[in-house]
C-alpha positions as CSV (number, residue, x, y, z in Angstrom):
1,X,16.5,-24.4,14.5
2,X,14.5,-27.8,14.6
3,X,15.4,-30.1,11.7
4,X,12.4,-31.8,9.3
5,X,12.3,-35.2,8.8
6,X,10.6,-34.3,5.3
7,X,13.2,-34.5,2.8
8,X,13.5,-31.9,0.0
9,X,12.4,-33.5,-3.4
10,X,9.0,-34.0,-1.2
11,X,8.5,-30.5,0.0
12,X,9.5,-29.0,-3.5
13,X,7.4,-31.5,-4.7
14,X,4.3,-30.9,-2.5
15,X,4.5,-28.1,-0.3
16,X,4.5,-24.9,-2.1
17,X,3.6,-21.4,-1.6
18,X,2.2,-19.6,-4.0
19,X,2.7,-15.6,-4.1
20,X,3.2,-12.5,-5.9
21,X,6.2,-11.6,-7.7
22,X,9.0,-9.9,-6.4
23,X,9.6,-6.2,-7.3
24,X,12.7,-4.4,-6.9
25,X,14.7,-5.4,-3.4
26,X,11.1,-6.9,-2.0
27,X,10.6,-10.8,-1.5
28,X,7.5,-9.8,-3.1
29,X,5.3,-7.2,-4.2
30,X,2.8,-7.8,-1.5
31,X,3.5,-7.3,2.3
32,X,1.1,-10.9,3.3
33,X,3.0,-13.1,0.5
34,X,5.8,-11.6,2.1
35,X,4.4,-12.6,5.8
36,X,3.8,-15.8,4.4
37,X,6.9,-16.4,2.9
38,X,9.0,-15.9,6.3
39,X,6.6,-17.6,8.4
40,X,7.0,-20.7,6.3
41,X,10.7,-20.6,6.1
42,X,10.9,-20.2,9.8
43,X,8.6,-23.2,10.7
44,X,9.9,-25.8,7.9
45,X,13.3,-23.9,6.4
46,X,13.6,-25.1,2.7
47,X,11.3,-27.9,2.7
48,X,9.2,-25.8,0.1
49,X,8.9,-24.8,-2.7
50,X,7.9,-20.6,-3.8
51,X,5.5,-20.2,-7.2
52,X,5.7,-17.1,-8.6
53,X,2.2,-16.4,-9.4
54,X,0.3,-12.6,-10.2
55,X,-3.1,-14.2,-11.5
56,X,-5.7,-14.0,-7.8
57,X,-8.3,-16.4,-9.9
58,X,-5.5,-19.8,-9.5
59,X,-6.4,-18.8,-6.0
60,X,-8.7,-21.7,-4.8
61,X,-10.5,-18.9,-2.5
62,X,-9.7,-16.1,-5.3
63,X,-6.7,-14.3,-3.3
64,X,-3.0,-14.8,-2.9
65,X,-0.9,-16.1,-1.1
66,X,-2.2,-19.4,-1.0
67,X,-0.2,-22.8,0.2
68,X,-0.8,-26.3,-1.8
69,X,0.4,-29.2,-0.2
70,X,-1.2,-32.1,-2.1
71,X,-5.0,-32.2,-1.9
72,X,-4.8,-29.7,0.6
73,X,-4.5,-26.1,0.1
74,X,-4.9,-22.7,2.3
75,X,-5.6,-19.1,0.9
76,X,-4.3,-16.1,3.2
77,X,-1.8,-15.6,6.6
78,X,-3.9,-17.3,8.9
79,X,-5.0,-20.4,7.4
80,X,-1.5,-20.9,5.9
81,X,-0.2,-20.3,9.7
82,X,-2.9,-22.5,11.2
83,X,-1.9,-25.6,8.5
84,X,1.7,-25.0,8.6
85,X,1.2,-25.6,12.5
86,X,-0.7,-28.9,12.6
87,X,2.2,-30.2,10.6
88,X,4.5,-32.6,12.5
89,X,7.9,-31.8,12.1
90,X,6.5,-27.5,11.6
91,X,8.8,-25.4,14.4
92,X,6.2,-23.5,16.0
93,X,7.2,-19.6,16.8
94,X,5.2,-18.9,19.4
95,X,5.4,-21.6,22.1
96,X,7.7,-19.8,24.4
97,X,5.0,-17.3,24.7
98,X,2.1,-17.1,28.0
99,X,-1.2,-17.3,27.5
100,X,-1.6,-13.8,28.1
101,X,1.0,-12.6,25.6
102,X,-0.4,-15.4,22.9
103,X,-3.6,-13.1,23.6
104,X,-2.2,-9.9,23.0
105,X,0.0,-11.2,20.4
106,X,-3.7,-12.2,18.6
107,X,-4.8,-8.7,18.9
108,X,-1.6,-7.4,17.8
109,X,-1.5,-9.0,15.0
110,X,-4.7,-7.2,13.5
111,X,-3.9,-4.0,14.7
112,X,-0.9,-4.3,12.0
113,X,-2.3,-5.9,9.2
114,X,-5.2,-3.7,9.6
115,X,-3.1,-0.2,10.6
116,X,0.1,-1.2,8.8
117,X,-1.4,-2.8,5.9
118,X,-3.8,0.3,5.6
119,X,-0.6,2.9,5.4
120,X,1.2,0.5,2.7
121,X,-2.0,0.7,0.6
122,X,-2.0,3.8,0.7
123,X,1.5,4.5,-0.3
124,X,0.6,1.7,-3.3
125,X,-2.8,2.4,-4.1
126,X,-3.9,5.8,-3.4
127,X,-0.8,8.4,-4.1
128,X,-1.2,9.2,-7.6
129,X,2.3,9.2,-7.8
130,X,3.4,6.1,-6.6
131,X,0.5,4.5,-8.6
132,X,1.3,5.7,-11.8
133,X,5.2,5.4,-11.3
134,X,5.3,2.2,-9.6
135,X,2.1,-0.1,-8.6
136,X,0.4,0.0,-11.9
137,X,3.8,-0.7,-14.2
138,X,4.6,-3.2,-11.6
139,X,1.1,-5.3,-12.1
140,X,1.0,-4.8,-15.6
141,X,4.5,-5.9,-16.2
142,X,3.6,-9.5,-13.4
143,X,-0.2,-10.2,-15.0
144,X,0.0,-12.7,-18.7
145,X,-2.3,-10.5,-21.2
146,X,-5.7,-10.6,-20.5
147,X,-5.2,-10.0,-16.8
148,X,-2.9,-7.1,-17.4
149,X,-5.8,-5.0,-18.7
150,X,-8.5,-4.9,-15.7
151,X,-6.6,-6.9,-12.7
152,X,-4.7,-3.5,-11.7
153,X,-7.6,-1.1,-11.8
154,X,-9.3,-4.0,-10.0
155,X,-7.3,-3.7,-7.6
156,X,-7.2,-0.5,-6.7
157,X,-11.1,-0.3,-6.5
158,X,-10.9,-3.3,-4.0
159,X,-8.8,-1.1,-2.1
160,X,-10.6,2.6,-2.3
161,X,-13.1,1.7,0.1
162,X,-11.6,0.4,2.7
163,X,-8.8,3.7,2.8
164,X,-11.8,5.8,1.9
165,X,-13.6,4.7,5.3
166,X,-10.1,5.1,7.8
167,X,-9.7,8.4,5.2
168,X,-6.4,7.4,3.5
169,X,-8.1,7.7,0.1
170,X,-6.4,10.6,-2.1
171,X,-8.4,11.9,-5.3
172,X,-5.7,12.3,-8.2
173,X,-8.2,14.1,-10.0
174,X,-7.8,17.2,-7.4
175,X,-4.0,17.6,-8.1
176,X,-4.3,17.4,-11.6
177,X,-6.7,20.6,-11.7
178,X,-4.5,22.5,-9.2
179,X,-1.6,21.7,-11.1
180,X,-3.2,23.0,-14.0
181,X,-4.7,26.2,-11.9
182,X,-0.7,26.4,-11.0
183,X,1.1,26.5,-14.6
184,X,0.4,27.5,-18.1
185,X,2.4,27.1,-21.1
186,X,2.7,30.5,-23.3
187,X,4.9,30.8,-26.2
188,X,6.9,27.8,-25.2
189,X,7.8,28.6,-22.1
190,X,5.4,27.7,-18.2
191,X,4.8,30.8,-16.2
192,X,3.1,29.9,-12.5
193,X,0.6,31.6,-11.7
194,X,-0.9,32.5,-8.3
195,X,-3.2,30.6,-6.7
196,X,-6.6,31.7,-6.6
197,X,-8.7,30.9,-3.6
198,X,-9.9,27.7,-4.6
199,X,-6.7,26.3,-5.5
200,X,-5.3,27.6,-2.0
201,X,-8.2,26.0,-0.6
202,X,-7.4,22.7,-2.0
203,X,-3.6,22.8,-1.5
204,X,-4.3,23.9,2.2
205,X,-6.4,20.4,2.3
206,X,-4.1,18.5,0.6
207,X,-0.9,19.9,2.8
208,X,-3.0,18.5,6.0
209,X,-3.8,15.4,4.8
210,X,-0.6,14.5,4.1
211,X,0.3,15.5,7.5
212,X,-2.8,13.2,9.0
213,X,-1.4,10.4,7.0
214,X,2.4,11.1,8.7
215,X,1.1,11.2,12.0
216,X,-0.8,8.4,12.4
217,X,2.2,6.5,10.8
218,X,4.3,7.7,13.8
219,X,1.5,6.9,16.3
220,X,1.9,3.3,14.8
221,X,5.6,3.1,14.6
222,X,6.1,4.6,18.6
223,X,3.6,2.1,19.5
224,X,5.6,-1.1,18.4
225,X,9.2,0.9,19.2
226,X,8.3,1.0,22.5
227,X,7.3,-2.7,22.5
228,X,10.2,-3.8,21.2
229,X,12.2,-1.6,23.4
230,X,16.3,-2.7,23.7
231,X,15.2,-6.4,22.9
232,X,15.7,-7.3,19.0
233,X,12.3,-8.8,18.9
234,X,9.2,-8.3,20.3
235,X,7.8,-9.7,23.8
236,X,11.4,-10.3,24.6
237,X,11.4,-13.7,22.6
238,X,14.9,-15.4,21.2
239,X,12.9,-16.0,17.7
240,X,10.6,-14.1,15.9
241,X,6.8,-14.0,16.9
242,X,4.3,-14.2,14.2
243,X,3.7,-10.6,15.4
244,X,7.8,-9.9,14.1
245,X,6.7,-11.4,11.0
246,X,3.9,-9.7,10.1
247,X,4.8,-6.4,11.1
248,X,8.5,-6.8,9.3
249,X,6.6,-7.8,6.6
250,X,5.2,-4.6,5.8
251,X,8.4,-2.8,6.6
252,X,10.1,-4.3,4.5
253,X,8.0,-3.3,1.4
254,X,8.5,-0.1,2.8
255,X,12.4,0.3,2.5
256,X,12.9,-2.0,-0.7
257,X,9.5,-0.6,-3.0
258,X,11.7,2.4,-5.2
259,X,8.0,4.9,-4.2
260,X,8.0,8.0,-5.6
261,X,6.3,9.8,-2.7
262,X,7.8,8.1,0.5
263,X,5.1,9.7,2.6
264,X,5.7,7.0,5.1
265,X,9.0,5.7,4.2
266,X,10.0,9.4,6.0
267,X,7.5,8.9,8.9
268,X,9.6,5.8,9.6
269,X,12.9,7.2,9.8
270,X,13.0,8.7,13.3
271,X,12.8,4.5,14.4
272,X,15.8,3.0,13.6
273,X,15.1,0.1,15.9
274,X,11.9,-0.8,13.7
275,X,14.7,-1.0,10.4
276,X,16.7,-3.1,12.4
277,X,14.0,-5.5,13.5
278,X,13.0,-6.2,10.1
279,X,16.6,-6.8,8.9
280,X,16.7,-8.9,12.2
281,X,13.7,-11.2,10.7
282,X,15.0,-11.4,8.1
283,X,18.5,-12.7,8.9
284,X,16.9,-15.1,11.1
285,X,14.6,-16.7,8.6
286,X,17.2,-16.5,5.3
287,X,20.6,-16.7,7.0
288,X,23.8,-17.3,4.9
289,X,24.4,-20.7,5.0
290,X,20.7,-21.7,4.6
291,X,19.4,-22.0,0.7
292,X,16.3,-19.7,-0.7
293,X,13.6,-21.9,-1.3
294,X,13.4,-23.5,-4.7
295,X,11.2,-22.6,-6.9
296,X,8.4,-23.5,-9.1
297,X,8.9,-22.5,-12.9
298,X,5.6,-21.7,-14.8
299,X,4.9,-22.9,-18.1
300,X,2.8,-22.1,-20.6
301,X,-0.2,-24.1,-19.5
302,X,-0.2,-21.9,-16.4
303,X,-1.0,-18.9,-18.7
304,X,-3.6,-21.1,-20.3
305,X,-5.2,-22.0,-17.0
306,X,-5.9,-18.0,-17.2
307,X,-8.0,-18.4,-20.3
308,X,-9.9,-21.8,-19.2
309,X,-11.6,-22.0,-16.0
310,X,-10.4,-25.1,-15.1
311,X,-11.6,-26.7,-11.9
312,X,-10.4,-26.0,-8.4
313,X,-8.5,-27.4,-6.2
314,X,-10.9,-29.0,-3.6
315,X,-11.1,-27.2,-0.1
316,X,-8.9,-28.5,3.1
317,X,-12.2,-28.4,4.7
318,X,-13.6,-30.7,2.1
319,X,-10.2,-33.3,2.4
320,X,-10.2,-33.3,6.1
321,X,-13.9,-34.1,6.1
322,X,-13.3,-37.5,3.7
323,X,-11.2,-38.8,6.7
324,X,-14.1,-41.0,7.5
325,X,-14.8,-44.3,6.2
326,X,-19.0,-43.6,5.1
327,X,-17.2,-40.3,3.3
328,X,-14.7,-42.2,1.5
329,X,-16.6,-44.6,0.2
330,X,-19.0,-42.1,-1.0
331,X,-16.0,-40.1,-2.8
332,X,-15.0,-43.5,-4.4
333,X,-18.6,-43.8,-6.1
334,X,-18.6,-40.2,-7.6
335,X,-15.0,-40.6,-8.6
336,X,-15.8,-43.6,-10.0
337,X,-18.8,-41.9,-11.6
338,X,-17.1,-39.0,-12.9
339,X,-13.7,-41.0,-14.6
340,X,-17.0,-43.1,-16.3
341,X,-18.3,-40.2,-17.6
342,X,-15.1,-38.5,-18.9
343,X,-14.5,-42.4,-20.8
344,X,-18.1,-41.9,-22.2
345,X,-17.7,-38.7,-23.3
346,X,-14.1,-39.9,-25.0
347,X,-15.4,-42.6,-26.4
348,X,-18.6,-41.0,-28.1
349,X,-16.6,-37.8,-29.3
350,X,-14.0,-40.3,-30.7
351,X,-16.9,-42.5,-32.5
352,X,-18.5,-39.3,-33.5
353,X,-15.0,-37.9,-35.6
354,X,-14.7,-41.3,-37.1
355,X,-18.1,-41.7,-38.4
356,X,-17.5,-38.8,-39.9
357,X,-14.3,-39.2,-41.2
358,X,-15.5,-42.1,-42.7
359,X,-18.7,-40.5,-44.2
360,X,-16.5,-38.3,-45.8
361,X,-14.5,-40.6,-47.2
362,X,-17.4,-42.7,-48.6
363,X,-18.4,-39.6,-50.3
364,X,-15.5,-38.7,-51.7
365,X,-14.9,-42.0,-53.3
366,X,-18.6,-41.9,-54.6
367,X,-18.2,-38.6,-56.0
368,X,-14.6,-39.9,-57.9
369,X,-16.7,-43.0,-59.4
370,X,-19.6,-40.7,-60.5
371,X,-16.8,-38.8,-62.0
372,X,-15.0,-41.1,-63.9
373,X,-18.5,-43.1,-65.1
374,X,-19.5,-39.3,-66.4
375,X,-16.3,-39.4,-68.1
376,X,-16.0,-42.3,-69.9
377,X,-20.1,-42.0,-70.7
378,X,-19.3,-38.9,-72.2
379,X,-16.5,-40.1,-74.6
380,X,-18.9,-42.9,-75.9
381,X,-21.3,-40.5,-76.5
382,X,-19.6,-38.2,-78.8
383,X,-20.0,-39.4,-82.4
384,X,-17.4,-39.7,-85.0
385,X,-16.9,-37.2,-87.6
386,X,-18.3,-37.7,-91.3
387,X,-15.4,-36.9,-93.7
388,X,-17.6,-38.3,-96.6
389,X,-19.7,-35.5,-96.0
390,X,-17.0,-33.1,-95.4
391,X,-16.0,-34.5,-99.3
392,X,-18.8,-33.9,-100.7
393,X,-19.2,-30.2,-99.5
394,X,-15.6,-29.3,-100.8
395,X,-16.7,-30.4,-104.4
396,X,-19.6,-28.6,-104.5
């Protein structure tokens, strides 16, 4: 493994990778932080640093993972793969590779984020079961408070049409009614019931969906065993391929996540060389004498940043194009303009609280000598009693 030149106070400092949380045995709760994460430890071992985050809008782009590195930031796998590779000192994982099997390996790489990722949704997003018992307790427990509250659901919905269209999308609202076709409760105790034609109907539908769901896991996982064959990664290669990370990505949310329903999980059994490659990838890019990553602790201003919309980080496309000298000095004039106007506004809000600090005073001291000249006034104008008077009164 190639050594960096960077050292690590300036990668923990710079460099870091922001993605979900972990959950259970998982790196992370989602299988592309997780890609990310060994990808990046592969190219440039411990010279980042992880953040934690479960809030998508500190995403520059609005999605996670997303890698900061300075002024510079990438949102999802393949820009974090393309930046991490234009670094210098970055090991790159597929240079042993033809230009053929770089090809392939392209193509390859879709077909699992798009198959894979498709089945993992599914076991996350779609089986009632799994989302009540795990997913949604999992987000809700990650997201600060506001976020907790609509983030999950939003979620889910982002997610229903895409499994809808490749039909991995199950209705929960289905079992519920066949499970209440199935039981009812008299005098304490539940008594099933037979299932009328309707309910057969729909348990029928449900018993072969489940089974369309199983095999096109195994058409998935026979493709890839029988790529990877007796080698321990794929395309023969001494180090894992982008294609071993992405794809042990996902398996490995698939043996660590604690799912309900392992719909999946099961389909996967029957391939123990698939397990092995993802522990494989993983020993490789976390071994024992090499550190985890540091990581970033969050404060409390990053749970205010969920309240305030601060301003984003400005794009790497934006950076790279103020390389040149008419764009920098163009940059230096609005910067320039824009620290003038934050002094302006500082200075005329700080003007504005002292006049009327002061206005206050002035009034307060005016009202205290109106006071004390209605005071004494007052005293001077009550007149002294007559006792002569008073005298005379008694003797009468």
């Amino acid at each position: 493994m190639s050594e960096s030149k960077l050292s690590p106070s300036l990668a923990s400092r710079d460099l870091v990778l922001h993605v979900w949380p972990k959950y259970g045995d998982g790196l992370s709760f989602d299988a592309v932080s997780v890609a990310a994460l060994l990808y990046v430890q592969l190219a440039l071992p411990g010279q980042f640093a992880i953040a934690y985050c479960a809030n998508p809008d500190l995403s520059p782009t609005g999605q996670l993972p997303f890698l900061t590195h300075g002024l510079y930031h990438a949102s999802g796998l393949s820009p974090i793969v393309a930046y991490i590779r234009k670094l210098r000192h970055a090991r790159e994982l597929d240079a042993g590779l033809s230009p053929v099997q770089a090809a392939q390996l392209t193509a390859r790489i879709a077909h699992v984020e798009s198959c894979y990722g498709d089945l993992l949704n599914h076991m996350l997003y779609s089986l009632q079961e799994n989302w009540a018992g795990v997913t949604r307790p999992a987000l809700v427990s990650m997201l600060p408070v506001p976020q907790r509250y609509y983030v999950p659901n939003r979620l889910r919905a982002s997610h229903k049409a895409r499994l809808q269209a490749v039909e991995l999308w199950d209705v929960p609202e289905d079992e519920e009614e066949e499970e209440e076709e199935q039981r009812r409760v008299l005098f304490g105790r539940r008594k099933k019931l037979k299932l009328g034609p309707t309910a057969q109907i729909q348990h029928f539908k449900k018993s072969f969906e489940r089974e369309k769901v199983v095999e096109k896991a195994k058409a998935l996982f026979e493709v890839y065993d029988k790529l990877l064959g007796d080698h321990q990664f794929f395309n023969g290669s001494e180090i894992p391929t982008t294609l071993d990370v992405v794809f042990a990505a996902h398996t490995h949310l698939l043996l660590n996540l604690p799912l309900p329903d392992p719909l999946v999980t099961t389909a996967l059994e029957p391939f123990p060389r698939l397990t092995s490659h993802c522990h494989a990838v993983l020993s490789a890019a976390f071994p024992s004498n090499v550190p985890f990553p540091p990581t970033v602790q969050q404060n409390w201003l990053s749970s205010l940043r969920c309240l305030i919309p601060w301003p984003r980080t400005p794009t790497a496309h934006r950076a790279t194009s103020a390389s040149s000298p008419e764009a920098q000095q163009i940059e230096r004039r609005y910067r320039l303009w824009r620290w003038g106007l934050i002094a302006g506004s500082v200075l005329a809000t700080t003007g504005y609280i002292w006049f009327g600090v002061a206005m206050l005073l002035a009034q307060n001291g005016e009202l205290a000598a109106r006071l004390r000249a209605a005071a004494s006034g007052e005293s001077e104008a009550i007149p002294a009693p007559d006792l002569e008077a008073d005298d005379d009164d008694e003797e009468e």
